[in-house]
N, CA, C and O of each residue as an XYZ file, in Angstrom:
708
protein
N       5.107     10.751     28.085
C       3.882     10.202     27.521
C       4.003      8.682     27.481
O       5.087      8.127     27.305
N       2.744      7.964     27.667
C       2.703      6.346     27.638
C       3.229      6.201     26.062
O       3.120      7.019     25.149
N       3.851      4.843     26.062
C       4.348      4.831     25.295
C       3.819      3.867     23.996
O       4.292      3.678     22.875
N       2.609      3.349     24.690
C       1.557      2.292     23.708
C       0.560      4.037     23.038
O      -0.040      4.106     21.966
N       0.671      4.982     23.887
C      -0.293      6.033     23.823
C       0.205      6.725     22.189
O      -0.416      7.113     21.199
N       1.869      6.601     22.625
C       2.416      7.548     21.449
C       2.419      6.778     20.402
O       1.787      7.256     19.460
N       2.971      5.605     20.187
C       2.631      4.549     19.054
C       1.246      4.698     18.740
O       1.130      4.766     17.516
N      -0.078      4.793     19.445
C      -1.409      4.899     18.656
C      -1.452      6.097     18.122
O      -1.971      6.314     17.027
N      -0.963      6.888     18.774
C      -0.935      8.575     17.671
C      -0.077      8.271     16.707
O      -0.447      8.819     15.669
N       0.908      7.648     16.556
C       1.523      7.744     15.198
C       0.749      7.028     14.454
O       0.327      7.538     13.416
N       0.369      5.646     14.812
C      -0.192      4.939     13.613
C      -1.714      5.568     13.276
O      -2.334      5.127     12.308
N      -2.290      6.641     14.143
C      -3.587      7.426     13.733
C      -3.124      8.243     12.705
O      -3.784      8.295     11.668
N      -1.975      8.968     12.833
C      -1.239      9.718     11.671
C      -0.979      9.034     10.745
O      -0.964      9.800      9.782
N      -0.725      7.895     10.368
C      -0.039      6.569      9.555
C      -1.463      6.806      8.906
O      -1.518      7.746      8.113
N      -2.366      6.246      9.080
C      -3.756      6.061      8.681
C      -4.146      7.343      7.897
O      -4.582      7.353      6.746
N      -3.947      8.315      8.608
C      -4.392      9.720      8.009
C      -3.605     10.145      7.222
O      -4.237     10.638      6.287
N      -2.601     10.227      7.084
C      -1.533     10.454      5.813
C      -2.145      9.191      4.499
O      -2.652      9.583      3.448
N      -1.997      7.949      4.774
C      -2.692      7.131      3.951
C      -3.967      7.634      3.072
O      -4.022      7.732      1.846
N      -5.131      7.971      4.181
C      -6.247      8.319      3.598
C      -6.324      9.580      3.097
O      -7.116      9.573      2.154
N      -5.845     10.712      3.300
C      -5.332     11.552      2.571
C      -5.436     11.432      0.838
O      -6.237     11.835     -0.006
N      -3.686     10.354      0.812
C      -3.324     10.061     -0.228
C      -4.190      9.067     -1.143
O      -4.218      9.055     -2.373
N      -4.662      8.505     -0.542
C      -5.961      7.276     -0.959
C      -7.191      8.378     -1.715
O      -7.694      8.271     -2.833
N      -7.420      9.352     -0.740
C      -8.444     10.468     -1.278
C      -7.972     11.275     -2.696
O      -8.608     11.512     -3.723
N      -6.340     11.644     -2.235
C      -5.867     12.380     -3.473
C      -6.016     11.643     -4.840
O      -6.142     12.130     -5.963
N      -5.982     10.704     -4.556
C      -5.842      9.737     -6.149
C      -7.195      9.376     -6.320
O      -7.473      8.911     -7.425
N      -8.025      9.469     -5.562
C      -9.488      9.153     -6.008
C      -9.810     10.343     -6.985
O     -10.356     10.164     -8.074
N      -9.511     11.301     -6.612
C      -9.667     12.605     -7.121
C      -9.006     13.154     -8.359
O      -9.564     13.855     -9.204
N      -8.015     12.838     -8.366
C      -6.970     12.974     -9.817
C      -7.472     12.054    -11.018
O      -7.751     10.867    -10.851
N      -7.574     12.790    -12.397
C      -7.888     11.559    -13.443
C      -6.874     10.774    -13.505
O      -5.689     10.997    -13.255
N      -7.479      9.700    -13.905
C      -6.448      8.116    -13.924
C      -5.004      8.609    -15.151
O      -5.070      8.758    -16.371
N      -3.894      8.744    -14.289
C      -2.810      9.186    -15.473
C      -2.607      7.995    -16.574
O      -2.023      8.260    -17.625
N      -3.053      6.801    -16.342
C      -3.038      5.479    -17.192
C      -4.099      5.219    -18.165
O      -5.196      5.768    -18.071
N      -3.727      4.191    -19.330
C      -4.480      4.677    -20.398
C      -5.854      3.033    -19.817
O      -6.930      2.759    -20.349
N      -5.199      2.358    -18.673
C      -6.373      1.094    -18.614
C      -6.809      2.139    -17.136
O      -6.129      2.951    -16.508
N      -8.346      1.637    -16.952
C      -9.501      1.315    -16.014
C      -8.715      0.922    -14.969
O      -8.021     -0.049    -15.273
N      -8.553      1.338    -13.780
C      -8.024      0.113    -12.427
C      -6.888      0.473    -12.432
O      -6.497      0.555    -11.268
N      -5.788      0.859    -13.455
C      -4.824      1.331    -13.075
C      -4.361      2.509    -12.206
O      -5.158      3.439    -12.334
N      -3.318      2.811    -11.337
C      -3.544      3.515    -10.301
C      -2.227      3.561     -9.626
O      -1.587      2.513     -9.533
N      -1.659      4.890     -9.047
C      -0.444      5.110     -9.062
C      -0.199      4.524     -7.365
O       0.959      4.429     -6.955
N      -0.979      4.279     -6.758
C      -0.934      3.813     -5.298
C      -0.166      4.340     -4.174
O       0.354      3.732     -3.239
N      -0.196      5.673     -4.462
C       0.011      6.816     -3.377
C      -0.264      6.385     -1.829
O       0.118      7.111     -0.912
N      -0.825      5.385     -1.637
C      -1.389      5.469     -0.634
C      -0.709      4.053      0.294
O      -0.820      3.830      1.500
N      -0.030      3.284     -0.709
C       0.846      2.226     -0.276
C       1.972      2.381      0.665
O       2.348      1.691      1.612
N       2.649      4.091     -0.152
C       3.621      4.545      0.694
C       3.399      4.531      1.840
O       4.367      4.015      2.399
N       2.551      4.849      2.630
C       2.204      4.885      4.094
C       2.363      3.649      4.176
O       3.251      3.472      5.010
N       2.016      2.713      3.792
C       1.438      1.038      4.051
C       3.189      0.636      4.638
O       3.595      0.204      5.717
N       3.816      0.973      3.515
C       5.248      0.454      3.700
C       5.851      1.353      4.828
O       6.412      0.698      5.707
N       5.859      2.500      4.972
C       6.513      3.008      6.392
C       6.061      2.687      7.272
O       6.815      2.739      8.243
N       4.841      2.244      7.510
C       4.380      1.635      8.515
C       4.859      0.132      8.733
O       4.758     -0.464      9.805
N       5.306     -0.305      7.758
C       5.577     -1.398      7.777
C       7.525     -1.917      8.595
O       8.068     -2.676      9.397
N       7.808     -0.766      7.570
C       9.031     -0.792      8.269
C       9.617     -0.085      9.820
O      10.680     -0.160     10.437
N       8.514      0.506     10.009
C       8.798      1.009     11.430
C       8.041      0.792     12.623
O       8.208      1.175     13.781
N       7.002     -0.047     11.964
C       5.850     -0.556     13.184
C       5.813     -2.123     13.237
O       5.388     -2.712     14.231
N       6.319     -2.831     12.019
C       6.019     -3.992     11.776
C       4.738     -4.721     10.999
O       3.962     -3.850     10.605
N       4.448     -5.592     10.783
C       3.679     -7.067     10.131
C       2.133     -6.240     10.758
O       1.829     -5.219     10.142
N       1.541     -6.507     11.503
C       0.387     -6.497     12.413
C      -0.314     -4.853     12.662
O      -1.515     -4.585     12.682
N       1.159     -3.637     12.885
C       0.337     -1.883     13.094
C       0.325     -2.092     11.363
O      -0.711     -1.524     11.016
N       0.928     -2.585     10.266
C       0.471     -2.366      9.221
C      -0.216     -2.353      8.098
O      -0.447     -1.724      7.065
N      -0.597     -3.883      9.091
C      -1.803     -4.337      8.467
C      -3.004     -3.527      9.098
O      -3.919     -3.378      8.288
N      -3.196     -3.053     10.143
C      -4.264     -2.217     10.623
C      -4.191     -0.961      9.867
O      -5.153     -0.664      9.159
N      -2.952     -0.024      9.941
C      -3.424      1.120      8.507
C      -4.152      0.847      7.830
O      -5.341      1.128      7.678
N      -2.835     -0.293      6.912
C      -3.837     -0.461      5.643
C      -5.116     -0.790      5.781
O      -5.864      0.045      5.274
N      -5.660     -1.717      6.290
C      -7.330     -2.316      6.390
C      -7.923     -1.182      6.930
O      -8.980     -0.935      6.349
N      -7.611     -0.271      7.958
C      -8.373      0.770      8.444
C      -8.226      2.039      7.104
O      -9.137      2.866      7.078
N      -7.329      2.142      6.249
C      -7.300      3.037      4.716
C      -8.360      3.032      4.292
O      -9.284      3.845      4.302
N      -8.169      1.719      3.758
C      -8.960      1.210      3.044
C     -10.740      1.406      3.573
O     -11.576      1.915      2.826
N     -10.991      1.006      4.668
C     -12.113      1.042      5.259
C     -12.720      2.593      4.813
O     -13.665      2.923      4.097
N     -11.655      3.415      5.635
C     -12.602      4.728      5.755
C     -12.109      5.388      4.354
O     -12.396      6.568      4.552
N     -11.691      5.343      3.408
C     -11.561      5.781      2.041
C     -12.792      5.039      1.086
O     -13.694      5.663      0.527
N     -12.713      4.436      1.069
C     -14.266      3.345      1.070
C     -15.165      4.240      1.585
O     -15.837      4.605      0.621
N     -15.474      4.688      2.385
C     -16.747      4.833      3.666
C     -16.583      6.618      2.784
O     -17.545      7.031      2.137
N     -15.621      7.249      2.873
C     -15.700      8.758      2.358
C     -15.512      8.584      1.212
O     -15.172      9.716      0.868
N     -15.475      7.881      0.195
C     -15.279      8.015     -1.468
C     -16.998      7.474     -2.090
O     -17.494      7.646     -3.204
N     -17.603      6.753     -0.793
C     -18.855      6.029     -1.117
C     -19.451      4.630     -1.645
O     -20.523      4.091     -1.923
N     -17.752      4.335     -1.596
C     -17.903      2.511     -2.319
C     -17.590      1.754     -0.916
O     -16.522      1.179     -0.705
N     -18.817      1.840      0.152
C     -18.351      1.126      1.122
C     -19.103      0.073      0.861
O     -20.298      0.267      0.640
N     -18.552     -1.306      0.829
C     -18.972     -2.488      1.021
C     -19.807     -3.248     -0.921
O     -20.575     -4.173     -1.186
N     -18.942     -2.011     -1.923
C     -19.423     -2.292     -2.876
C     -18.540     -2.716     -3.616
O     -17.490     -2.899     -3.000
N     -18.474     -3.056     -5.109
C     -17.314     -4.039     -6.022
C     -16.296     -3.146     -5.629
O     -15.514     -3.683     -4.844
N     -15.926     -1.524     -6.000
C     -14.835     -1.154     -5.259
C     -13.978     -1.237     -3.868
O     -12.800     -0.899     -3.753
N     -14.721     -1.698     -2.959
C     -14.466     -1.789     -1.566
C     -14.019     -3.080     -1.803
O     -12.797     -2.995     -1.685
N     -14.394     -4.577     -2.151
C     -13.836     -5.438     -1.918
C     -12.686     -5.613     -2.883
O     -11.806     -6.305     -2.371
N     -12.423     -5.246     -4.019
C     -11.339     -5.183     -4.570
C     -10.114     -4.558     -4.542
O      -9.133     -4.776     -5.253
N     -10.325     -3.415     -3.271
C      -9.519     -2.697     -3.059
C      -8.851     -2.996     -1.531
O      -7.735     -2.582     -1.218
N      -9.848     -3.901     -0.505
C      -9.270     -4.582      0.808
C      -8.628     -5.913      0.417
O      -7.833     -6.607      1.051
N      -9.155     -6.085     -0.744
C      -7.949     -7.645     -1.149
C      -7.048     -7.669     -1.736
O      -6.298     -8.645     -1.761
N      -6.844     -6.501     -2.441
C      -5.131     -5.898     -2.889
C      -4.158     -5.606     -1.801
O      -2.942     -5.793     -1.758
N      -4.978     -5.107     -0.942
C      -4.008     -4.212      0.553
C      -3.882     -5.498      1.255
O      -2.733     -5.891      1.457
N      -4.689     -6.092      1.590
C      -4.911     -7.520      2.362
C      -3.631     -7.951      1.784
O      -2.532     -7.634      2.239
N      -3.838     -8.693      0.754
C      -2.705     -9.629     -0.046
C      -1.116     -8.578     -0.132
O      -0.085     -8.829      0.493
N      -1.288     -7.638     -0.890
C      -0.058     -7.301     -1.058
C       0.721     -6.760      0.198
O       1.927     -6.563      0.050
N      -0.052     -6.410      1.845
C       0.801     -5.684      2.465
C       0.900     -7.309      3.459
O       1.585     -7.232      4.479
N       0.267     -8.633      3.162
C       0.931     -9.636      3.545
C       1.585    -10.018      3.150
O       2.222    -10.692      3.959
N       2.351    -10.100      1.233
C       3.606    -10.392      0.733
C       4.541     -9.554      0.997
O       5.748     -9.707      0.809
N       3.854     -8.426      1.548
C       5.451     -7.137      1.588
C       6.204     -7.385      3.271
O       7.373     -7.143      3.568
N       5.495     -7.742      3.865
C       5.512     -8.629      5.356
C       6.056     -9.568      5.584
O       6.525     -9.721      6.712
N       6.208    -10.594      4.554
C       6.628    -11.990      4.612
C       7.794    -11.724      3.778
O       8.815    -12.382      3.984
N       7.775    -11.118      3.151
C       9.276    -10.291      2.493
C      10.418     -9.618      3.320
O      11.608     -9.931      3.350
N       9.645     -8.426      4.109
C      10.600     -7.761      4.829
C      11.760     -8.214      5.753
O      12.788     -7.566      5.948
N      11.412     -9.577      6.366
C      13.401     -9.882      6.572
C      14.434     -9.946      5.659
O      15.628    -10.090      5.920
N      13.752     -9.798      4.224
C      14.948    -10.473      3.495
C      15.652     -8.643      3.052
O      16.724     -8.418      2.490
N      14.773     -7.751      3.466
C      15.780     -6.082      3.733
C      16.179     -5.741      4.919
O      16.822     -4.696      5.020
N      15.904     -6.516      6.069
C      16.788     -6.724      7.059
C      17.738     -7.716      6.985
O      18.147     -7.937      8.125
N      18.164     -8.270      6.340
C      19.306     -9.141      5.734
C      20.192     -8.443      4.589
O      21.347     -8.716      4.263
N      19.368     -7.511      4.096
C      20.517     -7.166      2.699
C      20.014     -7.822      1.634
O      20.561     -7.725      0.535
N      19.090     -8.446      1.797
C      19.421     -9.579      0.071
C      17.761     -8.784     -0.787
O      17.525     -9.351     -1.853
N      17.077     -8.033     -0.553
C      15.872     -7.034     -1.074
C      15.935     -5.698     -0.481
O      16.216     -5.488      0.699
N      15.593     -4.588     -1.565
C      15.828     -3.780     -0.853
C      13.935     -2.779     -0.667
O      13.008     -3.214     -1.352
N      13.695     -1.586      0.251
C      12.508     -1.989     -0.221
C      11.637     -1.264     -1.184
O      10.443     -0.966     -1.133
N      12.840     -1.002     -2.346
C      12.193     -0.624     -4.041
C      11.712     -2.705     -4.300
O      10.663     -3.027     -4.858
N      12.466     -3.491     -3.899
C      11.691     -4.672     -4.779
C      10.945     -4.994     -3.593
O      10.772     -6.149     -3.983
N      10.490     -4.984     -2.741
C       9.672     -5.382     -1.799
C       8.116     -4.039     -2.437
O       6.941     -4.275     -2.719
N       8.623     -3.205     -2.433
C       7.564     -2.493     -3.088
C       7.038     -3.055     -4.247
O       5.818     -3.156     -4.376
N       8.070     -3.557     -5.392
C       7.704     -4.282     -6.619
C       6.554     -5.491     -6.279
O       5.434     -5.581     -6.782
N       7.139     -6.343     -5.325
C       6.355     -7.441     -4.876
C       4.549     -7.072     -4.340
O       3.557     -7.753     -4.604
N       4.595     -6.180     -3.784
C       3.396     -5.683     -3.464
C       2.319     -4.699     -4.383
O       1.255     -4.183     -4.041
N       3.088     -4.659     -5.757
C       2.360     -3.775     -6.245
C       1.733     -4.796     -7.277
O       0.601     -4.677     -7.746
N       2.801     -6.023     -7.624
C       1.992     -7.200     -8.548
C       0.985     -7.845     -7.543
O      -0.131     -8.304     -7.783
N       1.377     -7.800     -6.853
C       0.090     -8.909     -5.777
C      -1.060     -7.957     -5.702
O      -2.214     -8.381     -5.634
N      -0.746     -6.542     -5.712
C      -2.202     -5.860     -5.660
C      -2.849     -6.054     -6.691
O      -4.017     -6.374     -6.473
N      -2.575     -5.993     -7.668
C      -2.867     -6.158     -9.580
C      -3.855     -7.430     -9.692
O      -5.008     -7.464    -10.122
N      -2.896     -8.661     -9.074
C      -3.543    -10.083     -9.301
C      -4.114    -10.372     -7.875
O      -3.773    -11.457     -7.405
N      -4.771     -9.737     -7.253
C      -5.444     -9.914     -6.159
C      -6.538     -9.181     -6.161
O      -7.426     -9.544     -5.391
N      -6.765     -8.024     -6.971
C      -7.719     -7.660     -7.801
C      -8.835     -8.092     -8.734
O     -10.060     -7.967     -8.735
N      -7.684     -8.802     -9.744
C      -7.711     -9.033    -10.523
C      -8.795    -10.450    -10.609
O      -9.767    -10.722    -11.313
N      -8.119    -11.100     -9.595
C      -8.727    -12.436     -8.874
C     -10.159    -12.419     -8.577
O     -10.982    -13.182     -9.084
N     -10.424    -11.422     -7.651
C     -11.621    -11.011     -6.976
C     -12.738    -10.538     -7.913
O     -13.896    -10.934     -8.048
N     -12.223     -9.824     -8.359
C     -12.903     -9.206     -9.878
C     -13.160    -10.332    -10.655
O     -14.333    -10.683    -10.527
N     -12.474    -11.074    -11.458
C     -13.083    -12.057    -11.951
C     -13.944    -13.115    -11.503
O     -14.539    -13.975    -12.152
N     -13.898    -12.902    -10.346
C     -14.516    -14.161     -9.270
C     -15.857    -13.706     -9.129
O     -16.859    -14.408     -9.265
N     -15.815    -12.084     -8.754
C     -17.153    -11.196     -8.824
C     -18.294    -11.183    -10.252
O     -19.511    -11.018    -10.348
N     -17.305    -11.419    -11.139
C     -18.344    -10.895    -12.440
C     -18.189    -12.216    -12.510
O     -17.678    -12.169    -13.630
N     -18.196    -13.644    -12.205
C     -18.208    -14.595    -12.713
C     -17.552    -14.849    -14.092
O     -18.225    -15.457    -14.924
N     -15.830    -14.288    -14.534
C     -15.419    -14.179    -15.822
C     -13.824    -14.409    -15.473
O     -12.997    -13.499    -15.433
N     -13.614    -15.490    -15.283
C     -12.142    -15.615    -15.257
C     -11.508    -15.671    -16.053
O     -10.349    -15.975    -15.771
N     -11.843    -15.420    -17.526
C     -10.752    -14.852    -18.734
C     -10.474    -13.661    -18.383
O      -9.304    -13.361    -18.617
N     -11.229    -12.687    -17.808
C     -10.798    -10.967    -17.685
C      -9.231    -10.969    -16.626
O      -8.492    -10.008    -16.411
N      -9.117    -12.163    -16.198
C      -7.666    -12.000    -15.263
C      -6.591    -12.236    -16.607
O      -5.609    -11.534    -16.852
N      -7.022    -13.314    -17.323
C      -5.808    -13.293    -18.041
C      -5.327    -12.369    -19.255
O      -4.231    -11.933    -19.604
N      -6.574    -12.270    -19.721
C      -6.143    -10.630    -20.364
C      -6.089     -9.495    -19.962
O      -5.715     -8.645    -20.770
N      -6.383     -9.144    -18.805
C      -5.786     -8.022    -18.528
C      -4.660     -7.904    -17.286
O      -3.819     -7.015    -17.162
N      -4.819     -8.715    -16.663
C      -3.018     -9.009    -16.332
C      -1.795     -8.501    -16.518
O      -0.995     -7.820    -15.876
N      -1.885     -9.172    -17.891
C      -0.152     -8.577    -18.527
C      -0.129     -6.753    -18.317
O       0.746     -6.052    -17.809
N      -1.483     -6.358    -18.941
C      -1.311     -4.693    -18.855
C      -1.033     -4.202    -17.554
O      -0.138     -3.423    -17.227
N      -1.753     -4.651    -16.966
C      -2.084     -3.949    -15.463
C      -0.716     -4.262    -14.780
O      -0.573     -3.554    -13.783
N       0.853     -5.517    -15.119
C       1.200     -5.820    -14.725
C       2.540     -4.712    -15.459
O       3.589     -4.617    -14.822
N       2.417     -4.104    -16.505
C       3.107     -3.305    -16.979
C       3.282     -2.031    -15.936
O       4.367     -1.703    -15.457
N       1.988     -1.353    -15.663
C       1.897     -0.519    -14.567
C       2.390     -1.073    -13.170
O       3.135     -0.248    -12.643
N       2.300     -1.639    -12.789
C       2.992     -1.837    -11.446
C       4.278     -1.908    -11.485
O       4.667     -1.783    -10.324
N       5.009     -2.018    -12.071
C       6.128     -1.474    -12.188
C       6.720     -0.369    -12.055
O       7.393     -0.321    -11.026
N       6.742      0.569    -12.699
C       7.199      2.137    -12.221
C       6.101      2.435    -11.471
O       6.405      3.461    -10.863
N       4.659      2.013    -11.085
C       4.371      2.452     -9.740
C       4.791      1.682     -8.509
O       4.596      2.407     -7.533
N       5.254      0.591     -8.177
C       6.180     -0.203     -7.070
C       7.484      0.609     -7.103
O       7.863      0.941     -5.980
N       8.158      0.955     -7.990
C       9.381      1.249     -7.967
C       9.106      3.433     -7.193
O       9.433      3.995     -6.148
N       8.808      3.616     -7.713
C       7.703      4.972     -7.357
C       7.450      5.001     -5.953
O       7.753      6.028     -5.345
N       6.877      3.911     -5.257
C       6.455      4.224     -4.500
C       7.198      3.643     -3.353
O       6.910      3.984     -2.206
N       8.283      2.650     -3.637
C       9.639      2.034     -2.825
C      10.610      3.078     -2.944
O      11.484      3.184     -2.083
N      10.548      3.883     -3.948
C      11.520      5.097     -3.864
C      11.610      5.405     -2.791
O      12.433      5.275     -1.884
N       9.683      6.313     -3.094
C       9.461      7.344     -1.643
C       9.551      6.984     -0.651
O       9.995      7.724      0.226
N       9.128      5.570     -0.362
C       9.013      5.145      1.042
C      10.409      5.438      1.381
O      10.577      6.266      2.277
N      11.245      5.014      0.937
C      12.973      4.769      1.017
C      13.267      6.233      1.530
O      13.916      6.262      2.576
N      12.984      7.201      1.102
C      13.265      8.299      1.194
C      12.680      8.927      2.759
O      13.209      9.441      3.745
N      11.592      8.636      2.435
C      10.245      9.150      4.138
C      11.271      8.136      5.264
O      11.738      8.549      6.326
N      11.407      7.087      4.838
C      12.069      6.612      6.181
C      13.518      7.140      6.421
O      13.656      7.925      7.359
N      14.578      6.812      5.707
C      15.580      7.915      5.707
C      15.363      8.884      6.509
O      15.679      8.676      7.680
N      14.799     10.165      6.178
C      14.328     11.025      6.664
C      13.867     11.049      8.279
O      14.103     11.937      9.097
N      13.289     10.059      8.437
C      12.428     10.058      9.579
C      13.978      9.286     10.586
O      14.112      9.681     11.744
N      14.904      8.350     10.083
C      15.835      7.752     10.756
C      16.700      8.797     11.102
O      17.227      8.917     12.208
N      16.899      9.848      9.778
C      18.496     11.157     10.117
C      17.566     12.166     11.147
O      18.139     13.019     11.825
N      16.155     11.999     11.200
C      15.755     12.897     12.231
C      15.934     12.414     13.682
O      16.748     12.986     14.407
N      15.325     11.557     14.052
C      15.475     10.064     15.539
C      17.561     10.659     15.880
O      18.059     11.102     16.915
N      18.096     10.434     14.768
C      19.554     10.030     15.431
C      19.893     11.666     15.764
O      20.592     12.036     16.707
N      19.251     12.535     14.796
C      19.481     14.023     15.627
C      18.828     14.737     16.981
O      19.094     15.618     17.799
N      17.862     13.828     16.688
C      16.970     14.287     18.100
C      17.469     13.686     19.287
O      17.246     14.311     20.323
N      18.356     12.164     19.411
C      18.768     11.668     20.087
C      20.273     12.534     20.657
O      20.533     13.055     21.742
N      20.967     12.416     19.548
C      22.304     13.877     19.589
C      22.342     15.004     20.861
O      23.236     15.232     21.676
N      21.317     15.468     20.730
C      20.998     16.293     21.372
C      20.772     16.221     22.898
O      20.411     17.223     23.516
């Protein structure tokens, strides 16, 4: 098989596993006691894609997630839609500009996950206040929202950690063979 052919089927799968998970959490009540908070199920994809496709197939997941989760949840092009392409926007460009430093050893990517889950928060957060014309609502609610990203970055750098693992002890067995 071409081999640009098989890379677009994976990252169509990348996307669809995403939106999936993007759908599942639309659907689940908010396990958090604030509005906006959100376990970001759907990042995990963002980051395997990230680490196995690079900067550029992962930014297309994500923005293409986002798009058609938007488009099937019904907030296309509304306060949810733009607050939710400028979290992914921003945070899967800090998790990008991060990722040599876990090809070096010196992050691993539970804090590269950390990094992307505050930038989603205050990139939100940003937009939102910018939208309602109320830039006190960033600074008070910040700190909370910044409580949650925490065990959900760490949560969701787990899994990724784990899905790739997985996907690496499979490659070196299939190669074995």
């Amino acid at each position: 098989m071409n081999k640009n052919l098989s890379k677009l089927i994976y990252l169509g799968l990348l996307v669809t596993f995403g939106l999936v998970l993007h759908l599942v959490e639309q659907a689940i009540p908010n396990p958090f006691p604030l509005p906006g908070a959100k376990l970001g199920l759907a990042n995990i994809i963002t980051l395997v894609a990230l680490v196995l496709y690079g900067a550029k197939d992962a930014m297309f997941v994500a923005v293409l997630r986002v798009f058609l989760g938007s488009l099937l949840g019904g907030t296309i092009l509304g306060f949810p839609f733009y607050l939710s392409l400028t979290g992914a926007v921003l945070s899967m460009a800090v998790m990008a500009i991060t990722i040599p430093l876990k090809n070096k050893g010196i992050l691993s990517l539970v804090g590269i996950s950390l990094l992307g889950a505050v930038t989603h928060n205050v990139a939100q957060l940003f937009v939102a206040s910018l939208l309602m014309e109320q830039l006190g609502i960033l600074f008070l609610y910040l700190p909370y929202l910044l409580i949650f990203a925490i065990p959900t970055g760490l949560f969701t750098g787990l899994v990724s950690t784990l899905i790739i693992d997985v996907i690496y002890t499979n490659l070196q067995h299939v190669t074995r063979v």
